[in-house]
C-alpha positions as CSV (number, residue, x, y, z in Angstrom):
1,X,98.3,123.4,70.0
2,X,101.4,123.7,72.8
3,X,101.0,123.2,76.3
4,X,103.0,124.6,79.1
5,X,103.8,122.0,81.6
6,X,102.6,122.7,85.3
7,X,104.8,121.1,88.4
8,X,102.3,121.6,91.4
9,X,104.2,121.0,94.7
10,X,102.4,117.7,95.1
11,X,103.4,116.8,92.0
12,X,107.5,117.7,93.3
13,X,106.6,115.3,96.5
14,X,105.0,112.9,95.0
15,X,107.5,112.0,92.4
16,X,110.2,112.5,94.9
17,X,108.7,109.3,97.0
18,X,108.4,107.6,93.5
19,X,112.0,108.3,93.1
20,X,112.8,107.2,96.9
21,X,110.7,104.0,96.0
22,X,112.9,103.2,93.0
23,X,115.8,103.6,95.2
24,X,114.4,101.6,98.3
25,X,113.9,98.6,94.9
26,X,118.0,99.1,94.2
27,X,119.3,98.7,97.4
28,X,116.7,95.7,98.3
29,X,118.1,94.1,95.5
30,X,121.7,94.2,96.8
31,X,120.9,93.0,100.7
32,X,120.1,89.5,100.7
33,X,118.4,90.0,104.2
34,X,116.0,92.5,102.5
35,X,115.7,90.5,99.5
36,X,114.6,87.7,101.4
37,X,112.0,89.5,103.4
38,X,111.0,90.7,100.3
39,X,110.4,87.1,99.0
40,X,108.4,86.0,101.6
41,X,106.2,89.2,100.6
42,X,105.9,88.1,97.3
43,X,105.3,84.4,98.2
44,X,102.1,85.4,99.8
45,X,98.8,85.1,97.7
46,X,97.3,87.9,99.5
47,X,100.6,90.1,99.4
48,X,100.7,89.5,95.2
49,X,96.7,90.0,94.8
50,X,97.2,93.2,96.9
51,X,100.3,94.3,95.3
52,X,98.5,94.1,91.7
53,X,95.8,96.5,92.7
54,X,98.2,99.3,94.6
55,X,99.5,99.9,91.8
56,X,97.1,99.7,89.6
57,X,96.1,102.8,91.7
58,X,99.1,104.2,91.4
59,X,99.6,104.0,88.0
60,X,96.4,106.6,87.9
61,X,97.6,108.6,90.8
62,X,100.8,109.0,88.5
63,X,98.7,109.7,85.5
64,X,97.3,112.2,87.1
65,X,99.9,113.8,88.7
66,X,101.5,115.4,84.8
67,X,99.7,118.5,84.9
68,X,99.9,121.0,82.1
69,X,97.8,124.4,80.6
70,X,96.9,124.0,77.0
71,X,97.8,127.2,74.9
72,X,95.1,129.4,73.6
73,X,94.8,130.2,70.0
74,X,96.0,133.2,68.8
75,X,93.7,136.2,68.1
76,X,92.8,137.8,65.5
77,X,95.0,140.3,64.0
78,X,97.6,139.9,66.4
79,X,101.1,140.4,65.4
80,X,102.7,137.3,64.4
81,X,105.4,137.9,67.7
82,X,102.8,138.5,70.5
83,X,103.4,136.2,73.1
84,X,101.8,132.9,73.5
85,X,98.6,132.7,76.5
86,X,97.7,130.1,77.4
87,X,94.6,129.1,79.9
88,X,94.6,129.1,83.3
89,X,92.6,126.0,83.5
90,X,94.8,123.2,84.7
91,X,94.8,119.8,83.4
92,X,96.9,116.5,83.6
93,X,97.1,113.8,81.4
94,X,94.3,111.7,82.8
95,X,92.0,114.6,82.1
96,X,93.1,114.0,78.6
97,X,92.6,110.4,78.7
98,X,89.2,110.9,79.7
99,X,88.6,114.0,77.7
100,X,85.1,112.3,76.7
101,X,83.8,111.9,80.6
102,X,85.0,115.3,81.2
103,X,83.7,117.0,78.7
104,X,80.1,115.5,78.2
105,X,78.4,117.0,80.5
106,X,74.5,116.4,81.8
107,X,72.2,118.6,82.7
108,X,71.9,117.1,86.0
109,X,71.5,113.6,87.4
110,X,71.4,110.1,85.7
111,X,71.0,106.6,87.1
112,X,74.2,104.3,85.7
113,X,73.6,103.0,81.8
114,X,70.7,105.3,81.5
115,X,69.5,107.2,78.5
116,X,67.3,109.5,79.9
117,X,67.7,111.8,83.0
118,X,66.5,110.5,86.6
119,X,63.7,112.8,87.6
120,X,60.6,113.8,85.7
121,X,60.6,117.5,83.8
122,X,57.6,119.6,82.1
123,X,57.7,120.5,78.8
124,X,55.9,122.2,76.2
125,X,54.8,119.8,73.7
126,X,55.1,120.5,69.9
127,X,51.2,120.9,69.2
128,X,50.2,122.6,72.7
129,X,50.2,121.6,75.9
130,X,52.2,120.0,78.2
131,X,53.7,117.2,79.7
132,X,55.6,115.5,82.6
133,X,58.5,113.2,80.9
134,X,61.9,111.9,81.3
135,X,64.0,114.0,79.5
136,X,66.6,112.5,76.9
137,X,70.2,112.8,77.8
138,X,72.7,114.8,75.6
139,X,75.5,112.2,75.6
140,X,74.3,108.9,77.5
141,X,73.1,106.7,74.7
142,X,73.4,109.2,71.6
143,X,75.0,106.9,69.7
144,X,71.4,104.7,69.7
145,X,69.3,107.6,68.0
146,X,65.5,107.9,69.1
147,X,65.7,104.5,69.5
148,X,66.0,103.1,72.6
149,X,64.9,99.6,72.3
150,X,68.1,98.9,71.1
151,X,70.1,99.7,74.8
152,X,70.0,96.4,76.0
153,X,71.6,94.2,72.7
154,X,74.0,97.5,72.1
155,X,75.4,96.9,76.0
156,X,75.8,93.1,76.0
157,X,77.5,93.6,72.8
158,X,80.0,96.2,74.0
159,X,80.3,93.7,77.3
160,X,81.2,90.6,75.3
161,X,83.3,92.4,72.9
162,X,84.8,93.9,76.7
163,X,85.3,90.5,77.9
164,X,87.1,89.1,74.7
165,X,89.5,92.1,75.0
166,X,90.2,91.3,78.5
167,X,91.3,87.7,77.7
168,X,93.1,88.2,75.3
169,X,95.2,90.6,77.3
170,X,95.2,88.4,79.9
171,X,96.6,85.2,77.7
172,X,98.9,87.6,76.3
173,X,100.6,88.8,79.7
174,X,100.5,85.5,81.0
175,X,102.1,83.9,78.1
176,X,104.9,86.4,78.4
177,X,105.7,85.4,82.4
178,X,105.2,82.1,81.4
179,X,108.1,82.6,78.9
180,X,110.2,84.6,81.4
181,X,109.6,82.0,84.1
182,X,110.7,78.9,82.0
183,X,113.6,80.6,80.5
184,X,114.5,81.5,84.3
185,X,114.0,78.0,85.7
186,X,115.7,76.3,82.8
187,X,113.0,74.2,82.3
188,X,110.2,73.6,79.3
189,X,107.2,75.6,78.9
190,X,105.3,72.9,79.8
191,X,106.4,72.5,83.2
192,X,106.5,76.3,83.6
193,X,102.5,76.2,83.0
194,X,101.9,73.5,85.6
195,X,104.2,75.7,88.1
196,X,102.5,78.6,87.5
197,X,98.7,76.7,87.6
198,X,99.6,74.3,91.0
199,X,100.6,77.8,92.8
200,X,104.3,75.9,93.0
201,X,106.3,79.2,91.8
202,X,108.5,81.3,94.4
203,X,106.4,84.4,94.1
204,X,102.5,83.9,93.8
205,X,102.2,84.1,90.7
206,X,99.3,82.8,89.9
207,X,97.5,84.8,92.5
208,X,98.6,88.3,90.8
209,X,97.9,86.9,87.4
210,X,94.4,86.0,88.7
211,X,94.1,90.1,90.3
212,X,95.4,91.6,87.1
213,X,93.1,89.5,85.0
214,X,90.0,91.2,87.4
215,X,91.9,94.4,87.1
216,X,92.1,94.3,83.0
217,X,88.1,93.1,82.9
218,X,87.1,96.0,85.0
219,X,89.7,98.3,82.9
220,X,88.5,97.1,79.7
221,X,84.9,97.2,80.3
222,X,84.9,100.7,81.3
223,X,87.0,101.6,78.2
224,X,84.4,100.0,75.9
225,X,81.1,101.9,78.0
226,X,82.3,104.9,79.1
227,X,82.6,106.8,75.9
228,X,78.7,105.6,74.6
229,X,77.4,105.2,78.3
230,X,77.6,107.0,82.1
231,X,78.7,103.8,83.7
232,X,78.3,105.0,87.0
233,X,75.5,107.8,86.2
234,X,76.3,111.5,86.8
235,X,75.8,113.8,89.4
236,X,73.8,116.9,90.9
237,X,75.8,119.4,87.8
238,X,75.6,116.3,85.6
239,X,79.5,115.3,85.8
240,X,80.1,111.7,85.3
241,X,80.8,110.0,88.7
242,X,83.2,107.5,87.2
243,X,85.9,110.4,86.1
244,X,84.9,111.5,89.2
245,X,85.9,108.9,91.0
246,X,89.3,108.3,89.0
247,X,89.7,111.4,89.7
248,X,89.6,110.9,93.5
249,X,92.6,108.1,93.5
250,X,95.2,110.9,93.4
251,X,93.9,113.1,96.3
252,X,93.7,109.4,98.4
253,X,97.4,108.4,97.2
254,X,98.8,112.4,97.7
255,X,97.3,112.4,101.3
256,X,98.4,108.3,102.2
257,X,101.9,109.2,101.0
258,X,102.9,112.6,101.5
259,X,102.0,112.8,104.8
260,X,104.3,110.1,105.9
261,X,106.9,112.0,104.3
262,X,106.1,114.5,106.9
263,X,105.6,112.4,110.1
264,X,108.7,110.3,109.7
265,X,111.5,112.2,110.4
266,X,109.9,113.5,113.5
267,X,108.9,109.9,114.6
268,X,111.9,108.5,113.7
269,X,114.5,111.4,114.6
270,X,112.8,112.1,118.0
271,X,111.8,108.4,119.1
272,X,115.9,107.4,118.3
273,X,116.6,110.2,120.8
274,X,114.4,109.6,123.4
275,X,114.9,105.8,123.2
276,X,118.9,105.8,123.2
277,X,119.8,109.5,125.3
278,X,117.2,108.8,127.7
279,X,117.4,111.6,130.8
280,X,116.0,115.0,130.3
281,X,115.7,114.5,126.4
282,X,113.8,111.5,126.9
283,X,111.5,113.7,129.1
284,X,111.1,116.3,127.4
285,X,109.8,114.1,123.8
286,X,107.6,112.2,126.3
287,X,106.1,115.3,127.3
288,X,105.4,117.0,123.5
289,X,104.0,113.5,122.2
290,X,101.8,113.4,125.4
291,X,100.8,116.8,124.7
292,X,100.1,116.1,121.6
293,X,97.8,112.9,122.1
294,X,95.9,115.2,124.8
295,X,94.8,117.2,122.2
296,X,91.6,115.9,120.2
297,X,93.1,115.1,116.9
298,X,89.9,116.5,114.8
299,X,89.9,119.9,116.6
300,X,93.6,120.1,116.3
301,X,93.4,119.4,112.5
302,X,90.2,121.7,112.3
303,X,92.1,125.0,113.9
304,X,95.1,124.2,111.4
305,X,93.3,123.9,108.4
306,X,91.4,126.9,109.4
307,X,94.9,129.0,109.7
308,X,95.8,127.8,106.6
309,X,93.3,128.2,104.5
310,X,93.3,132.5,106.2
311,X,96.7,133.0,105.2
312,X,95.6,131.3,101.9
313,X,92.2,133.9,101.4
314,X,94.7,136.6,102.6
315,X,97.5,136.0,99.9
316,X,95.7,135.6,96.4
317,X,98.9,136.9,94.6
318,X,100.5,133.6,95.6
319,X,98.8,131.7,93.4
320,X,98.5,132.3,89.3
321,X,95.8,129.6,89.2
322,X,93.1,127.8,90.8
323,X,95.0,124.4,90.6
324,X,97.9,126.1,92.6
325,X,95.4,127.4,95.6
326,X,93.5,124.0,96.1
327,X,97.0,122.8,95.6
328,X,98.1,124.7,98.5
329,X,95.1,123.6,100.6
330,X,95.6,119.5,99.5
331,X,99.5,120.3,101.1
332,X,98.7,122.2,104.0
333,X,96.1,119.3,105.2
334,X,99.6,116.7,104.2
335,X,101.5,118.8,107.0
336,X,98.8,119.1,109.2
337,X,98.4,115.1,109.4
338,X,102.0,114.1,109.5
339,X,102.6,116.6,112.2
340,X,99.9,115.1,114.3
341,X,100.6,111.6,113.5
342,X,103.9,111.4,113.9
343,X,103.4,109.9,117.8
344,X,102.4,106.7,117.8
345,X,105.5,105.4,115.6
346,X,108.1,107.4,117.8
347,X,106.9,105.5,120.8
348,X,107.0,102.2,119.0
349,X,111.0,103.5,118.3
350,X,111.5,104.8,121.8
351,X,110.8,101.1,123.1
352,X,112.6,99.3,120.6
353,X,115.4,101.9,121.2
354,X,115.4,100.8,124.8
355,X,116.0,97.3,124.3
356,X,118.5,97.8,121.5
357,X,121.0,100.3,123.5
358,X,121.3,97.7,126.2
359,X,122.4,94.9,123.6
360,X,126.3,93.7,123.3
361,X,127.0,95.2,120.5
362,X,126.0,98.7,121.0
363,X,127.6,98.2,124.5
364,X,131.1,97.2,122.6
365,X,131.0,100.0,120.4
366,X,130.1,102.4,122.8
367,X,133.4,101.1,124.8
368,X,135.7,101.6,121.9
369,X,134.4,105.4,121.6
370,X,132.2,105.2,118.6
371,X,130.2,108.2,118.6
372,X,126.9,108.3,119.5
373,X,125.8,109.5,116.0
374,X,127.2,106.8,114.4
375,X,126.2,104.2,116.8
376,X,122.5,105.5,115.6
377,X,123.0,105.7,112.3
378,X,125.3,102.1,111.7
379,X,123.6,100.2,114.9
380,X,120.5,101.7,115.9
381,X,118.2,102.9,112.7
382,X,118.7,99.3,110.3
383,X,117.3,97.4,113.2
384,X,114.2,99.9,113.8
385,X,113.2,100.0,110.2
386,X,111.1,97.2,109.9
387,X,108.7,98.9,112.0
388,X,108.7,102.1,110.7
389,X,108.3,100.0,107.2
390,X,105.7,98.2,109.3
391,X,104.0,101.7,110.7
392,X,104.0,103.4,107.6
393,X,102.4,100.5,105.4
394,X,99.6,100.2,107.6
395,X,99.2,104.1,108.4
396,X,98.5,104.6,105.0
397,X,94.6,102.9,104.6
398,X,94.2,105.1,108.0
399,X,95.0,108.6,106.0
400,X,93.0,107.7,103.7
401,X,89.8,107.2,105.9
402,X,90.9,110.6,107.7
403,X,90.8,112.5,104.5
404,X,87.3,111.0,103.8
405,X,85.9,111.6,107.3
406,X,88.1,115.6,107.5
407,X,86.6,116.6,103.6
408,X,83.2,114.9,105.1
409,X,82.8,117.4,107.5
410,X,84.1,120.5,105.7
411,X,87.8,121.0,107.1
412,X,89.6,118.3,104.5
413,X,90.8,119.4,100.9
414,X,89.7,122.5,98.8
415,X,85.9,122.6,97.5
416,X,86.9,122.7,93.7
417,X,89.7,119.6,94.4
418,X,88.2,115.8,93.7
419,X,88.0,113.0,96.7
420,X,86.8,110.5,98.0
421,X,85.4,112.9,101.1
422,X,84.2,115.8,98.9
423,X,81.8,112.6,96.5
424,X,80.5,111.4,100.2
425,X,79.9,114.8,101.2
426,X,78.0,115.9,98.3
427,X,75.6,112.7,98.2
428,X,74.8,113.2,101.7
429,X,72.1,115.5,100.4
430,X,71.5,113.1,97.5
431,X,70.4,110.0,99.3
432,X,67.2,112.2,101.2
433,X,65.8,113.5,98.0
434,X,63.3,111.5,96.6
435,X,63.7,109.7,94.3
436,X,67.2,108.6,96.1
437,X,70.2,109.2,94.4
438,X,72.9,106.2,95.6
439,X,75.1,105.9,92.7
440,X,77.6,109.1,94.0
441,X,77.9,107.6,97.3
442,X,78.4,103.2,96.4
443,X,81.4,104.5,93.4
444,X,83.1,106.4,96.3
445,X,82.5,103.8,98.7
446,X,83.8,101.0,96.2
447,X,86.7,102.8,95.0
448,X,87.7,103.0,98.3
449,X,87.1,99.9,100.1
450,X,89.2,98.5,96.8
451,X,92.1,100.6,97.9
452,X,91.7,100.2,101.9
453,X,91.4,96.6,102.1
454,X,94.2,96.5,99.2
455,X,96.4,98.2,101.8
456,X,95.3,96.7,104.7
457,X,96.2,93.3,103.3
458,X,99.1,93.8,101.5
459,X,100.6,95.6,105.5
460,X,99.4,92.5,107.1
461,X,101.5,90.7,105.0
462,X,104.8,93.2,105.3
463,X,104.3,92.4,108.9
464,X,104.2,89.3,108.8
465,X,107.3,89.3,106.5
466,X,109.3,91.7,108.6
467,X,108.7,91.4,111.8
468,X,111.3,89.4,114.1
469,X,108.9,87.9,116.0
470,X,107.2,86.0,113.6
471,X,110.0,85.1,110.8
């Protein structure tokens, strides 16, 4: 079975910051300044810890960014040159990773680790009559038969077996940096260990090993469950809320990157201006950002989505595919935030800009008739990028929210595309039914505390690490 490969324009975007990202790592590696900055990142428990998880996230948000439509089988009697079709559903290859918590699908909800579904139905009974019971699920469980006494001893053995997987991982990963680190330091393994245990390493090592080895028990446990088990039940239609929720991570990471893609080169381009040409340019930025922050940012982002998503409903013939229209939508919202965003970090340069003009160095170059693009691009931008690094780092848990709050209230991503905001929305109806369905809204709400505070912490620490003021 082929498969014709799908590059959504997300997808372009999103591997284009990779690729920026691996080019940011080369040139940090050549500038001692940046390495060292860098170190004092890495030296940080919290930084390491927070580092671990990112991209743990990212690795799924990359995952899940290698779309592709799987080719339908031929039909019959159709020459043997006809030309291949292939289906206009749109997957990636996390949907094929978790092909079984896509596919097995409930009939509606289920609490987590249950075999039966969460509300009582009637049915007819096989000798007349009937009854009020809690129906069996079609997937949760069917590997235990009719007999469900056996749940309990079948999950603590999948949990210990889980567990042992885990560690083993774990002593193998940690084995290997203690390898790399003695071979590195020049001394025995022995002493390596002890480095690595008393926290006495450059980078925190043992802080990251202690994240990943959370990170591989969570990963592990849900590999071992999730195939015999809805780990974190299924919802109204009966779709498993932890693919769900996996799911999410790539709408979260599309929205907290992409859109500073957008806002920065209008933060950094017009706050350089205003900062260093000062007079009627100066006035004239002042007076769009103030515009702009006189505006109510959610009715502003409201109006915009709403034009988008017309000229979307007016142009079906611009998209072969539902993937490519919620596409669309997910890249419209990216442009709509980094549009309206973009002010806060080009007043931040605008000050800095202020001071650094009136410094010697500027002044000397300047006075041998450098040209005032070049004093801004040798003199002006390296010594404004720490806070722009600074801005963007700890803008990112902010989008993130924003999506969740925008897709909360209707005016956020497409219907059909997965979020963090679209899982909140739909158990806002869910937690006043009776019996109360929570499961929906504590996965969303887990997943992304994980990946807020994991950002928040790990831009406290680039601050720290980059900022002047507190080296």
């Amino acid at each position: 079975m082929g498969f014709l490969p799908v590059l959504l324009w997300t997808d372009a975007l999103f591997f284009l910051l990779l690729g920026m990202g691996v080019f940011t790592i080369v040139h940090v590696r050549r500038e001692a300044p940046l390495r060292a900055a860098w170190r004092r990142v890495g030296s940080r428990p919290s930084g390491m810890a927070a580092a671990v998880i990112l991209l743990a996230f990212l690795a799924i948000g990359l995952v899940d960014s290698l779309h592709f439509r799987q080719q339908l089988p031929a039909t019959e009697g159709a020459p043997a040159n006809a030309p291949v079709a292939y289906s206009s559903e749109v997957l990636s290859a996390l949907d094929v990773l978790l092909a079984p918590l896509r596919t097995r699908v409930e009939k509606t909800y289920s609490a987590p680790f249950a075999t039966e579904l969460y509300a009582r139905e009637t049915v007819e009974l096989p000798g007349g009559g009937q009854a009020r019971i809690y129906p069996r699920l079609t997937w949760g469980g069917a590997h235990l038969g009719e007999d469900m006494s056996k749940r309990d001893a079948d999950l603590a053995k999948r949990l210990a077996t889980g567990v042992a997987g885990a560690l083993e991982l774990w002593i193998t990963v940690a084995a290997i940096l203690v390898v790399i680190l003695a071979r590195r330091r020049g001394n025995g393994m022995r002493q390596a260990v002890r480095a690595v245990w008393r926290g006495e390493t450059v980078l925190a090592w043992r802080s990251a090993l202690v994240t990943l080895g959370c990170v591989l028990l969570v990963s592990i446990l849900a590999i071992k469950l999730a195939p015999y088990y809805h780990v974190f039940g299924t919802d109204k239609v009966g779709q498993d809320v932890l693919y769900l929720s996996l799911k999410s991570v790539r709408t979260a990471l599309i929205i907290g990157t992409l859109t500073t893609l957008v806002m920065l080169p209008f933060a950094v381009a017009l706050g350089i201006m205003a900062g260093y040409l000062g007079g009627w340019v100066d006035d004239v930025i002042q007076y769009v950002y103030t515009v702009l922050n006189a505006i109510p940012g959610v009715l502003l982002i409201a109006a915009a989505v709403l034009m988008m998503q017309v000229v979307i409903d007016t142009h079906p013939q611009w998209f072969s595919t539902a993937a490519e229209r919620a596409d669309a939508r997910l890249l419209a919202l990216c442009l709509i935030l980094g549009i309206t965003s973009w002010t806060g970090l080009c007043r931040l340069l605008r000050g800095e800009t202020l001071k650094l003009r009136e410094l010697e160095y500027v002044q000397a170059a300047r006075a041998f008739g450098v040209g005032t693009p070049a004093i801004l691009r040798r003199h002006v931008l390296p010594n404004v990028m720490h806070i722009v690094l600074i801005a963007l780092v700890m803008d990112f848990s902010g989008l993130v929210l924003a999506e969740a709050v925008l897709s909360y209230v209707g005016i956020g991503v497409d219907p059909t595309t997965i979020s963090f905001g679209t899982m909140i929305n739909m158990a806002r109806a869910e937690l006043a039914r009776e019996p109360m369905v929570w499961w929906s809204l504590m996965a969303a709400f887990a997943f992304m505390f994980v990946l807020v505070l994991s950002a928040n912490l790990f831009a406290d620490v680039v601050r720290d690490a980059f900022d002047p003021r507190r080296s």
